[in-house]
N, CA, C and O atoms as a Maestro MAE file, in Angstrom:
{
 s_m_m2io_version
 :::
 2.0.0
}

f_m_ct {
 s_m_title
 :::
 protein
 m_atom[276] {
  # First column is atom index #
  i_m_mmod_type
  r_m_x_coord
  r_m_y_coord
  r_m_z_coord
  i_m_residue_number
  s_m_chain_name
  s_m_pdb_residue_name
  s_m_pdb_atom_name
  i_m_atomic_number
  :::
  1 25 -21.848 -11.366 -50.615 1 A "UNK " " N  " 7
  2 3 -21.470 -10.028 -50.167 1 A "UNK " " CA " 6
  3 2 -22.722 -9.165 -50.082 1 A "UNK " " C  " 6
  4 15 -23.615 -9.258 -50.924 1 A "UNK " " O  " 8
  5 25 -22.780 -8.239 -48.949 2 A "UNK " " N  " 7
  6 3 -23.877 -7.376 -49.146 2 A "UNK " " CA " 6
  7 2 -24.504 -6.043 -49.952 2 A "UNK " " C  " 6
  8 15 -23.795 -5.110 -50.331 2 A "UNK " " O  " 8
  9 25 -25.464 -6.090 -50.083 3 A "UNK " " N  " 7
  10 3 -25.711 -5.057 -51.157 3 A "UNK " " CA " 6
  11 2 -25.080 -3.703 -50.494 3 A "UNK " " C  " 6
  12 15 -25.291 -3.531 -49.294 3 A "UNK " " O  " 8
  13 25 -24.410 -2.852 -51.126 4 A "UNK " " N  " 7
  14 3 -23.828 -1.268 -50.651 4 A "UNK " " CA " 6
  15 2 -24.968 -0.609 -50.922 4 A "UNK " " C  " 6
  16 15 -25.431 -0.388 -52.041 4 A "UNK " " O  " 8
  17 25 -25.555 -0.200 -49.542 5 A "UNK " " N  " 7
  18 3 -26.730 0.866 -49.280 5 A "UNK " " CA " 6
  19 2 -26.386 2.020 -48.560 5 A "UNK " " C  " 6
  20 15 -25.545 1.784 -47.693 5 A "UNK " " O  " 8
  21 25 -26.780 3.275 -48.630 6 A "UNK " " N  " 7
  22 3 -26.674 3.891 -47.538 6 A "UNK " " CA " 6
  23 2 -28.336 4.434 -47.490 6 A "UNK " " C  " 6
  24 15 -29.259 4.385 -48.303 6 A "UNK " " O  " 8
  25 25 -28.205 4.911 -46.253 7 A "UNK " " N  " 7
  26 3 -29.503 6.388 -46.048 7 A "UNK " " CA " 6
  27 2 -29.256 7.075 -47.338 7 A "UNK " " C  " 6
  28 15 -28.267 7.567 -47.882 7 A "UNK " " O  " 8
  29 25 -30.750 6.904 -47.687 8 A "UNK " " N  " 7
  30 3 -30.963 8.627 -48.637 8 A "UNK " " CA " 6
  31 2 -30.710 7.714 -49.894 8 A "UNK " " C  " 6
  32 15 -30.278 8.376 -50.837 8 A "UNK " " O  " 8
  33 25 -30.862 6.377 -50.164 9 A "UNK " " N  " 7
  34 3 -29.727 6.164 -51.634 9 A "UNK " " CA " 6
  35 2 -31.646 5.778 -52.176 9 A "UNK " " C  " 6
  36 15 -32.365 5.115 -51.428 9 A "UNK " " O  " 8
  37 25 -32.071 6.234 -53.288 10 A "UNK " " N  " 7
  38 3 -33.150 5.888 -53.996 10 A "UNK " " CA " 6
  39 2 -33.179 4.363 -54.785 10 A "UNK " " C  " 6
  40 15 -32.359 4.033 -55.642 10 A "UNK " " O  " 8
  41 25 -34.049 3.709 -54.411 11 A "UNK " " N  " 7
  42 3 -33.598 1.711 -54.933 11 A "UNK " " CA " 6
  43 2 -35.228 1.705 -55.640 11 A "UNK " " C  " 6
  44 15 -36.258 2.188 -55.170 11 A "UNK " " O  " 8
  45 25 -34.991 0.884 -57.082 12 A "UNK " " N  " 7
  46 3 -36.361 0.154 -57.572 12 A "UNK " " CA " 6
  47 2 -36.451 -1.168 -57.147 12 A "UNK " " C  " 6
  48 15 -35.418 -1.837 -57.117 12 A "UNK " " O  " 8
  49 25 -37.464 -1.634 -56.830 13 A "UNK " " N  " 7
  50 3 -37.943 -2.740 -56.621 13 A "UNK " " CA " 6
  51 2 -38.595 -3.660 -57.855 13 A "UNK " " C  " 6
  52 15 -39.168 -3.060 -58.765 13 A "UNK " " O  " 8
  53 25 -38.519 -4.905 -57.879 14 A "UNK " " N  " 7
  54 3 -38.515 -5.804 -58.776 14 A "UNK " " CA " 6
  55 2 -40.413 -5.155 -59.086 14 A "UNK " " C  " 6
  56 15 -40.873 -4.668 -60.119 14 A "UNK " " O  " 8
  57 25 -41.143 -5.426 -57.693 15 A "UNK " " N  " 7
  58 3 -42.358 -5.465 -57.944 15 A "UNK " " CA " 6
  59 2 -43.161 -3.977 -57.543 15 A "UNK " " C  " 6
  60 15 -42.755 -3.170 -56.706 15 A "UNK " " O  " 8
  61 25 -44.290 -3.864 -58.298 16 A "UNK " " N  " 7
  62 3 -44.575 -2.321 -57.721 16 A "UNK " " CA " 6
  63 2 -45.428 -2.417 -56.378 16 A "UNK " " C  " 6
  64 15 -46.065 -3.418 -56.049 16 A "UNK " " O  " 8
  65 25 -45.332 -0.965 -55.488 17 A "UNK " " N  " 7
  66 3 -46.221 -1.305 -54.519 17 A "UNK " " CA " 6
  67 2 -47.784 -1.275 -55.232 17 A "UNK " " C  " 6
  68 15 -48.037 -1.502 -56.415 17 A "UNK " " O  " 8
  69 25 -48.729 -0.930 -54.165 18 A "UNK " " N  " 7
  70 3 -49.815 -1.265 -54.329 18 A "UNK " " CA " 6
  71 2 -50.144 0.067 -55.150 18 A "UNK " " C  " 6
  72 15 -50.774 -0.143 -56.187 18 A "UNK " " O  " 8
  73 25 -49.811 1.478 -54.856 19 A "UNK " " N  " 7
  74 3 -49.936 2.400 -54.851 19 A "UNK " " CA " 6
  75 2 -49.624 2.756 -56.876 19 A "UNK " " C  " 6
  76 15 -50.080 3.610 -57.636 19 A "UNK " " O  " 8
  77 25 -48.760 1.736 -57.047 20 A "UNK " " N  " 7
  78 3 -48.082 1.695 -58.400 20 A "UNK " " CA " 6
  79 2 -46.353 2.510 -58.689 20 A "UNK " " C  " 6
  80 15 -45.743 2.634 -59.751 20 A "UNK " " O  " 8
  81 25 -46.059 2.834 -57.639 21 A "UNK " " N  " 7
  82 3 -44.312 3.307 -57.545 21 A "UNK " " CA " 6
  83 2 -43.553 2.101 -57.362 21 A "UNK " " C  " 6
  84 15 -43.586 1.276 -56.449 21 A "UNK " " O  " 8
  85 25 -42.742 2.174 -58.591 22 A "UNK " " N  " 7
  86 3 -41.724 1.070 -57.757 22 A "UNK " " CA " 6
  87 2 -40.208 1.470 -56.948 22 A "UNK " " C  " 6
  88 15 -39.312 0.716 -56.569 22 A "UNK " " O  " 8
  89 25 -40.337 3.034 -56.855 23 A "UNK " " N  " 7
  90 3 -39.188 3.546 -56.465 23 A "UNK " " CA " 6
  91 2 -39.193 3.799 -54.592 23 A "UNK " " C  " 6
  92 15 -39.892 4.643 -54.031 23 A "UNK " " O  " 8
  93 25 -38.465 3.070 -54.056 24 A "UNK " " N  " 7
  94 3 -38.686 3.576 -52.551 24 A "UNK " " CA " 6
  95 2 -37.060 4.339 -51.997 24 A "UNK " " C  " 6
  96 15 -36.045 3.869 -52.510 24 A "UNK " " O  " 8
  97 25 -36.929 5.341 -51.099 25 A "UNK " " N  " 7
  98 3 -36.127 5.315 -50.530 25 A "UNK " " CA " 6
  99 2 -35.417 5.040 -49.029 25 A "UNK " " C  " 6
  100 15 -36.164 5.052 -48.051 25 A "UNK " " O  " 8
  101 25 -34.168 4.824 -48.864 26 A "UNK " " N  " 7
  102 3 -33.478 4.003 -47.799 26 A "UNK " " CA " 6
  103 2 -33.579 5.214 -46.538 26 A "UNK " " C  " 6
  104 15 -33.119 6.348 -46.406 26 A "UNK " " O  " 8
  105 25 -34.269 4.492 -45.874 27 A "UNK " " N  " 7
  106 3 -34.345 5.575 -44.306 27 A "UNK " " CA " 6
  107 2 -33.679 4.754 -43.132 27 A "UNK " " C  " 6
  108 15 -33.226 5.423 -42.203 27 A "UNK " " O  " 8
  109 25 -33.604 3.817 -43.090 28 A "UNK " " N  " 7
  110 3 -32.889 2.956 -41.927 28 A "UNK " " CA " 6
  111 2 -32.284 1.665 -42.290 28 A "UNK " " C  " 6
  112 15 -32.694 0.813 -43.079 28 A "UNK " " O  " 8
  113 25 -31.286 1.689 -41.600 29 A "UNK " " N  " 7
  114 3 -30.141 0.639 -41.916 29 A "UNK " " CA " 6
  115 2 -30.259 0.111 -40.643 29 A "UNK " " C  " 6
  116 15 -30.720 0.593 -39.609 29 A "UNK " " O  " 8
  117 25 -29.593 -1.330 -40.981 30 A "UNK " " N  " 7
  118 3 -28.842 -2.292 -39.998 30 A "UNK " " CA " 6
  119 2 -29.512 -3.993 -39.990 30 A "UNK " " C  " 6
  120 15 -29.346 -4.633 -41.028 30 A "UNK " " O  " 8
  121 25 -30.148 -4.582 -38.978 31 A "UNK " " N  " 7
  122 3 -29.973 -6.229 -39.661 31 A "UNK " " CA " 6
  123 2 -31.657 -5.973 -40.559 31 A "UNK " " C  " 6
  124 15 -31.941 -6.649 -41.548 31 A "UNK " " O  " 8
  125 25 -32.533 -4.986 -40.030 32 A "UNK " " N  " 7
  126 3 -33.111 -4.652 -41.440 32 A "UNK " " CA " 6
  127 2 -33.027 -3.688 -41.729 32 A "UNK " " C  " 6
  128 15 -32.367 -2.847 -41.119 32 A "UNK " " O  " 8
  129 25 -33.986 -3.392 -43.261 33 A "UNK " " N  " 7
  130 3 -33.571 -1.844 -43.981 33 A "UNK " " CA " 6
  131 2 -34.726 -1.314 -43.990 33 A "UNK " " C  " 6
  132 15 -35.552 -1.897 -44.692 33 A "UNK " " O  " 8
  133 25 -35.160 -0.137 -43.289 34 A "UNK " " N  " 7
  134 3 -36.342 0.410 -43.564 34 A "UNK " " CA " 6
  135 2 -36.705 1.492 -45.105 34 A "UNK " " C  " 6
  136 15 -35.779 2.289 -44.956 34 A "UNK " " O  " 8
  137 25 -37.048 1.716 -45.712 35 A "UNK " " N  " 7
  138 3 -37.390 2.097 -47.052 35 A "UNK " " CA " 6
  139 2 -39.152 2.944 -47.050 35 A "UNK " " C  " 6
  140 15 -40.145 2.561 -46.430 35 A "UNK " " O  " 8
  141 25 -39.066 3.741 -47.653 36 A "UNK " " N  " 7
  142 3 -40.243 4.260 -47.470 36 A "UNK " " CA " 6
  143 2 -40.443 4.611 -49.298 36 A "UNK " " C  " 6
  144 15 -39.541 4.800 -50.114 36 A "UNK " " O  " 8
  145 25 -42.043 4.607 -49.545 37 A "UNK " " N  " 7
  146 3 -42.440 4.566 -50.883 37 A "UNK " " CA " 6
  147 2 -42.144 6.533 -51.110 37 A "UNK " " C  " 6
  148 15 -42.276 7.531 -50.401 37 A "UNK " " O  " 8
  149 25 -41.631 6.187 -52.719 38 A "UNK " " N  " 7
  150 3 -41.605 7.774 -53.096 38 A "UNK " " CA " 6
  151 2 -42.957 8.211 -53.793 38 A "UNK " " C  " 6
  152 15 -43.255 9.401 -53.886 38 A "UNK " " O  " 8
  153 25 -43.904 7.014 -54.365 39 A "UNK " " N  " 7
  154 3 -45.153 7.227 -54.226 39 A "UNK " " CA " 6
  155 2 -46.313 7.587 -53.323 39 A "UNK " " C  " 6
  156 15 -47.413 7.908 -53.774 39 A "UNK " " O  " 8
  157 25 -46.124 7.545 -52.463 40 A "UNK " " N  " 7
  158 3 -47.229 7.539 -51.242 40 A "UNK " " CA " 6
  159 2 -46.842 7.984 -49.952 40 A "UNK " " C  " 6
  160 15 -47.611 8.506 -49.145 40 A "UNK " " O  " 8
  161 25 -45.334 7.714 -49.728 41 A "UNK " " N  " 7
  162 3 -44.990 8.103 -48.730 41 A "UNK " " CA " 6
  163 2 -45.018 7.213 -47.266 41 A "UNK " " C  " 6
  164 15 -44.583 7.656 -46.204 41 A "UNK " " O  " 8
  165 25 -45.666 5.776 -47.461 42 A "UNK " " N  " 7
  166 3 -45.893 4.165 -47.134 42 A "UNK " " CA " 6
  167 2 -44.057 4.261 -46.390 42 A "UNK " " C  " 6
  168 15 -43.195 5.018 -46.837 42 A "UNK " " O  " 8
  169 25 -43.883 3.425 -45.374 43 A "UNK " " N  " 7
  170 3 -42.692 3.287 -44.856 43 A "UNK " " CA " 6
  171 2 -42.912 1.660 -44.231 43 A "UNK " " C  " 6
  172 15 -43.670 1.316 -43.324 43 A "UNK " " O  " 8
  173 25 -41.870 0.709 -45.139 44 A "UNK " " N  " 7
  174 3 -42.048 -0.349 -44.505 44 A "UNK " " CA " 6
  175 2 -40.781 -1.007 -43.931 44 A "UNK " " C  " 6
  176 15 -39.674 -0.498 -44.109 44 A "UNK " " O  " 8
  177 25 -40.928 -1.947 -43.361 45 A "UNK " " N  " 7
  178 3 -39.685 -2.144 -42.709 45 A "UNK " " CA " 6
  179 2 -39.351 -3.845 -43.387 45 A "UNK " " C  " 6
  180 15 -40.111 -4.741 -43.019 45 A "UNK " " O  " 8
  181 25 -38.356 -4.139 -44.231 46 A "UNK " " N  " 7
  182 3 -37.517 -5.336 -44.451 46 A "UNK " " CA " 6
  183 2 -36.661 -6.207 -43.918 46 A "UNK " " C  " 6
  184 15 -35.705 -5.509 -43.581 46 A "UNK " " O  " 8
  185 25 -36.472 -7.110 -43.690 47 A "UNK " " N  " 7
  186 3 -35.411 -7.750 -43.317 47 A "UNK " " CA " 6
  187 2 -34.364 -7.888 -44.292 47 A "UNK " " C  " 6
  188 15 -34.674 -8.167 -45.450 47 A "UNK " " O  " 8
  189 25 -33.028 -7.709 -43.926 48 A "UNK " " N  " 7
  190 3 -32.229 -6.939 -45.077 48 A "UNK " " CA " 6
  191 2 -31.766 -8.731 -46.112 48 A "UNK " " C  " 6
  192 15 -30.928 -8.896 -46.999 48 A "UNK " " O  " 8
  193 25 -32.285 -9.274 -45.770 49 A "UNK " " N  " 7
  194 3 -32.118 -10.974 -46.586 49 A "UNK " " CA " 6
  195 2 -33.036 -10.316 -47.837 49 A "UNK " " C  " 6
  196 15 -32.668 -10.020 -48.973 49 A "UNK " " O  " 8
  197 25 -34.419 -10.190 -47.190 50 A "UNK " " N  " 7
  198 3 -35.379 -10.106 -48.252 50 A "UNK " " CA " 6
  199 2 -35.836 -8.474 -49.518 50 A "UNK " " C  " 6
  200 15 -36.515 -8.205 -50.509 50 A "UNK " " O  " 8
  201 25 -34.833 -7.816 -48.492 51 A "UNK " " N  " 7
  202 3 -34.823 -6.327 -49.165 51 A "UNK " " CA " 6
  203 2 -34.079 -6.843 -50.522 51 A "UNK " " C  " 6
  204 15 -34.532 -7.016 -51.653 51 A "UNK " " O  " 8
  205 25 -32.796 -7.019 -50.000 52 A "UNK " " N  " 7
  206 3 -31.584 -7.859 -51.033 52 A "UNK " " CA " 6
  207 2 -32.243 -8.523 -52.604 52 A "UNK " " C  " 6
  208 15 -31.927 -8.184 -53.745 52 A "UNK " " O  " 8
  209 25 -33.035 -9.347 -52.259 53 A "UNK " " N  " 7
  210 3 -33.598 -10.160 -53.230 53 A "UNK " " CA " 6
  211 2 -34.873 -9.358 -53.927 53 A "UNK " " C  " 6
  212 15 -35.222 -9.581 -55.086 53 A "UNK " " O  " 8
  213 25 -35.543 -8.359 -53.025 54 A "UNK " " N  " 7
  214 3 -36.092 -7.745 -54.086 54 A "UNK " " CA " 6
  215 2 -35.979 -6.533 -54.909 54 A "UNK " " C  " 6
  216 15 -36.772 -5.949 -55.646 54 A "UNK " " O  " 8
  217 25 -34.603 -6.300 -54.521 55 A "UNK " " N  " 7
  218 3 -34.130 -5.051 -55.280 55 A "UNK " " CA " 6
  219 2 -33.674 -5.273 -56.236 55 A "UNK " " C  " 6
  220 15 -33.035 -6.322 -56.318 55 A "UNK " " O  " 8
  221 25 -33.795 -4.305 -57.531 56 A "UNK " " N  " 7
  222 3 -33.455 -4.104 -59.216 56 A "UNK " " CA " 6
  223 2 -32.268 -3.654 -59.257 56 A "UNK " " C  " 6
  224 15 -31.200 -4.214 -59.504 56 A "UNK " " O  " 8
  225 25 -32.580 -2.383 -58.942 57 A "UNK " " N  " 7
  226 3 -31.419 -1.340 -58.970 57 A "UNK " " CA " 6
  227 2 -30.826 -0.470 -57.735 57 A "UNK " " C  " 6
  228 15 -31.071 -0.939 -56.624 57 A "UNK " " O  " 8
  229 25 -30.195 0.549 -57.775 58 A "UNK " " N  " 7
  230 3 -30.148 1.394 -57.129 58 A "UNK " " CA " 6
  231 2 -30.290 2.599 -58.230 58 A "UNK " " C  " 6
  232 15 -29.433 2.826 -59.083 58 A "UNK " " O  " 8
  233 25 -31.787 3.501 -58.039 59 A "UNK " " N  " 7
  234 3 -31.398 4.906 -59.030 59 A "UNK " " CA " 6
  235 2 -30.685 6.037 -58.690 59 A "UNK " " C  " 6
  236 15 -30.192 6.806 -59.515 59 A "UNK " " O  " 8
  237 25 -30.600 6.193 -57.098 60 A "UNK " " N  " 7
  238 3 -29.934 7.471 -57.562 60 A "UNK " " CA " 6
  239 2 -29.222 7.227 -55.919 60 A "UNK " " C  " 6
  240 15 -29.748 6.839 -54.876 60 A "UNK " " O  " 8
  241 25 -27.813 7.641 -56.234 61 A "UNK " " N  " 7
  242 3 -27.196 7.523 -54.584 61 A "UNK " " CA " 6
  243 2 -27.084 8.969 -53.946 61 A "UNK " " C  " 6
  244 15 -27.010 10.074 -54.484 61 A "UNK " " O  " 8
  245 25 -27.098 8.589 -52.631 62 A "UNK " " N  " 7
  246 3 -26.658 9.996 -51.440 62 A "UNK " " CA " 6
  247 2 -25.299 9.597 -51.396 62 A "UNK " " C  " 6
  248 15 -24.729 8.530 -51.165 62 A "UNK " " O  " 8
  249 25 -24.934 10.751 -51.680 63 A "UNK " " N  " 7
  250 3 -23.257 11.085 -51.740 63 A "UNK " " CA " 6
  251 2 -22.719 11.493 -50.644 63 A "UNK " " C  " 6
  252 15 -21.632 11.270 -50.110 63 A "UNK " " O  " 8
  253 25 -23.909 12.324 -50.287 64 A "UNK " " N  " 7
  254 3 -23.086 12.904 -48.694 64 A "UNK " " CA " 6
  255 2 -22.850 12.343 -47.302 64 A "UNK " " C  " 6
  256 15 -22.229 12.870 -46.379 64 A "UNK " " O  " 8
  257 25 -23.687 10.751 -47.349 65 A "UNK " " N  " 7
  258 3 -23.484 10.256 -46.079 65 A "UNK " " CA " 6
  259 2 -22.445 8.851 -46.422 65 A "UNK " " C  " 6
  260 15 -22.845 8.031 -47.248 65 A "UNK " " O  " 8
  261 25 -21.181 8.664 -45.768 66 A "UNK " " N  " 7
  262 3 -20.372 7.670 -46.022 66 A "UNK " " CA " 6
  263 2 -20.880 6.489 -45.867 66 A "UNK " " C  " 6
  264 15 -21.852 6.280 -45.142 66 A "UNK " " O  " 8
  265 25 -20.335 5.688 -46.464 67 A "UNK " " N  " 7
  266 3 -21.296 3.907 -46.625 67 A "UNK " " CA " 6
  267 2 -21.335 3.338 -45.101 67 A "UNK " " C  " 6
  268 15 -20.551 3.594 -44.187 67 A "UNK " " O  " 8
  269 25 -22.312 2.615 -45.096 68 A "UNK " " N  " 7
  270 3 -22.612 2.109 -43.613 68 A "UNK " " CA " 6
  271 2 -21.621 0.304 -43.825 68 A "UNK " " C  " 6
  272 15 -21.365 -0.383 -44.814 68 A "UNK " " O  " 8
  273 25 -21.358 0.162 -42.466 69 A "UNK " " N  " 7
  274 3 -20.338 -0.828 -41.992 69 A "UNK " " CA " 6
  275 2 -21.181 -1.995 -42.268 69 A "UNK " " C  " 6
  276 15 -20.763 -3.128 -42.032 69 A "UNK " " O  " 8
  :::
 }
 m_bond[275] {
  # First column is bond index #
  i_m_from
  i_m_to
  i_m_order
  :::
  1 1 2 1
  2 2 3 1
  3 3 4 2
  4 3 5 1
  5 5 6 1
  6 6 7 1
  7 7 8 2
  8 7 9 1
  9 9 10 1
  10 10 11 1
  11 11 12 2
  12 11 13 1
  13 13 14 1
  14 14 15 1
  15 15 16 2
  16 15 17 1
  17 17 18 1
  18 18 19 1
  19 19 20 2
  20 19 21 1
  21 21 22 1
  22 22 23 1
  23 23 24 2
  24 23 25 1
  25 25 26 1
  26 26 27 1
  27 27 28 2
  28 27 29 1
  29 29 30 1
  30 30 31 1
  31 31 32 2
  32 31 33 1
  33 33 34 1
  34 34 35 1
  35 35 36 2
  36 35 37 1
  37 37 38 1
  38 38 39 1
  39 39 40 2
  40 39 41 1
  41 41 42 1
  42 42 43 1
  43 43 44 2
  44 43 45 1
  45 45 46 1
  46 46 47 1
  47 47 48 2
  48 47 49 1
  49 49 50 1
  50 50 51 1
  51 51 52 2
  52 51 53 1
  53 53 54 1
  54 54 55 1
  55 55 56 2
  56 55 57 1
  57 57 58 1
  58 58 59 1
  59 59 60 2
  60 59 61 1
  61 61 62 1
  62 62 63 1
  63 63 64 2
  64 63 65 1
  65 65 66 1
  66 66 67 1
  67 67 68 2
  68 67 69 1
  69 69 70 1
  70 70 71 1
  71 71 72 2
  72 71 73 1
  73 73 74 1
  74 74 75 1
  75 75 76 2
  76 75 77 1
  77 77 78 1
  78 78 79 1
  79 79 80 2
  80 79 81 1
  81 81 82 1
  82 82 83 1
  83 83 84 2
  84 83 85 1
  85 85 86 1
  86 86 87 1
  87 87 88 2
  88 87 89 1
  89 89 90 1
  90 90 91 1
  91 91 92 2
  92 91 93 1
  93 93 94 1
  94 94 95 1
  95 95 96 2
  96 95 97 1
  97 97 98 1
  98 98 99 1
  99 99 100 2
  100 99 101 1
  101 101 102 1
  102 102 103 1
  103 103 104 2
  104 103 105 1
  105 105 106 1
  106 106 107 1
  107 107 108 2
  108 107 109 1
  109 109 110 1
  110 110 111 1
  111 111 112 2
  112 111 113 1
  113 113 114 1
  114 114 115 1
  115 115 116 2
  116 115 117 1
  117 117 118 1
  118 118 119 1
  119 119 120 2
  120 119 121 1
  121 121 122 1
  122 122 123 1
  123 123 124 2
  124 123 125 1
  125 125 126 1
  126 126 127 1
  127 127 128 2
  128 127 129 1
  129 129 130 1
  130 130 131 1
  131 131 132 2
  132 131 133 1
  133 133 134 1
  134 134 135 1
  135 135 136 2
  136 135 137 1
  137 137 138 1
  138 138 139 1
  139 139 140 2
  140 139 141 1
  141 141 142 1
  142 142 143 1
  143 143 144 2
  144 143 145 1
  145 145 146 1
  146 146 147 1
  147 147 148 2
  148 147 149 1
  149 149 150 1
  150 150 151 1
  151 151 152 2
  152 151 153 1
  153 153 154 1
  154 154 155 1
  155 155 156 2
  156 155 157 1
  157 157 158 1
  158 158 159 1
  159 159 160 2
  160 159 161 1
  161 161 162 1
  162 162 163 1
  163 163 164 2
  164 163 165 1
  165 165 166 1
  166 166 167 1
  167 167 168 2
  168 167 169 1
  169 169 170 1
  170 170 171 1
  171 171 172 2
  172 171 173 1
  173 173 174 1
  174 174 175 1
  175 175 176 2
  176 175 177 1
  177 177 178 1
  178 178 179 1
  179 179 180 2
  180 179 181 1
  181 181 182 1
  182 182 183 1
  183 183 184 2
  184 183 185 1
  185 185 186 1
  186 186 187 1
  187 187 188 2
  188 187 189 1
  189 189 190 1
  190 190 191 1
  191 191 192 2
  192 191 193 1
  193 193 194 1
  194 194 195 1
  195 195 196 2
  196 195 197 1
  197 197 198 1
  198 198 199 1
  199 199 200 2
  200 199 201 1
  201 201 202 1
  202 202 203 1
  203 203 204 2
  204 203 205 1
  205 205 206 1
  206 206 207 1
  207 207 208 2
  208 207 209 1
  209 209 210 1
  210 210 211 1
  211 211 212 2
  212 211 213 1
  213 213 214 1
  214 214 215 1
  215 215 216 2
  216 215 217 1
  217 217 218 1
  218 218 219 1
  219 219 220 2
  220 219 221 1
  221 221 222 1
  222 222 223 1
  223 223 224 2
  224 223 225 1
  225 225 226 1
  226 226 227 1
  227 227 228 2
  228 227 229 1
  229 229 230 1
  230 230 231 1
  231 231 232 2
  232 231 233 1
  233 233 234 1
  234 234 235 1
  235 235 236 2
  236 235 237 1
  237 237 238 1
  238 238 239 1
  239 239 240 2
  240 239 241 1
  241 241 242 1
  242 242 243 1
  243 243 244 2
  244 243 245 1
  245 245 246 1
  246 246 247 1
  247 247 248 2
  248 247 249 1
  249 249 250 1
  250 250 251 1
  251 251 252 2
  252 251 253 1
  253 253 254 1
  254 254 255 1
  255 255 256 2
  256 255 257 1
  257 257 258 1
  258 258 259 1
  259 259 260 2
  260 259 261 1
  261 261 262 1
  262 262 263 1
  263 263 264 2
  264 263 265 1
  265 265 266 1
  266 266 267 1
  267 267 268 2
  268 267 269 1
  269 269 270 1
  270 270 271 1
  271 271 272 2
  272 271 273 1
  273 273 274 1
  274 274 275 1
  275 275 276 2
  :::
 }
}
């Protein structure tokens, strides 16, 4: 089953970036997830297989945008 993401939802990553944040947030959805660093401000783009596997958590969710399909 797929991980429940939306826009705006704040996710840690297993590993830190280079920068040393491991917190990025969700800016684009669909067959990948784009995520941008809350350290640096870095925006990279995932394929949502490999986003999946390197995500910890989710820290903090956006409430205001309904879950994506």
């Amino acid at each position: 089953m797929p991980l429940d993401v939306r826009i705006g939802d704040v996710v840690r990553l297993r590993k830190p970036h280079p920068c040393g944040s491991y917190e990025w947030e969700v800016v684009r959805l669909g067959a990948d997830i784009g995520i941008r660093c809350l350290g640096c401000g870095r925006r990279v783009l995932l394929p949502r297989r490999q986003f999946e596997r390197r995500v910890k958590t989710i820290v903090c969710r956006n409430s205001s945008s309904p879950p994506a399909d």
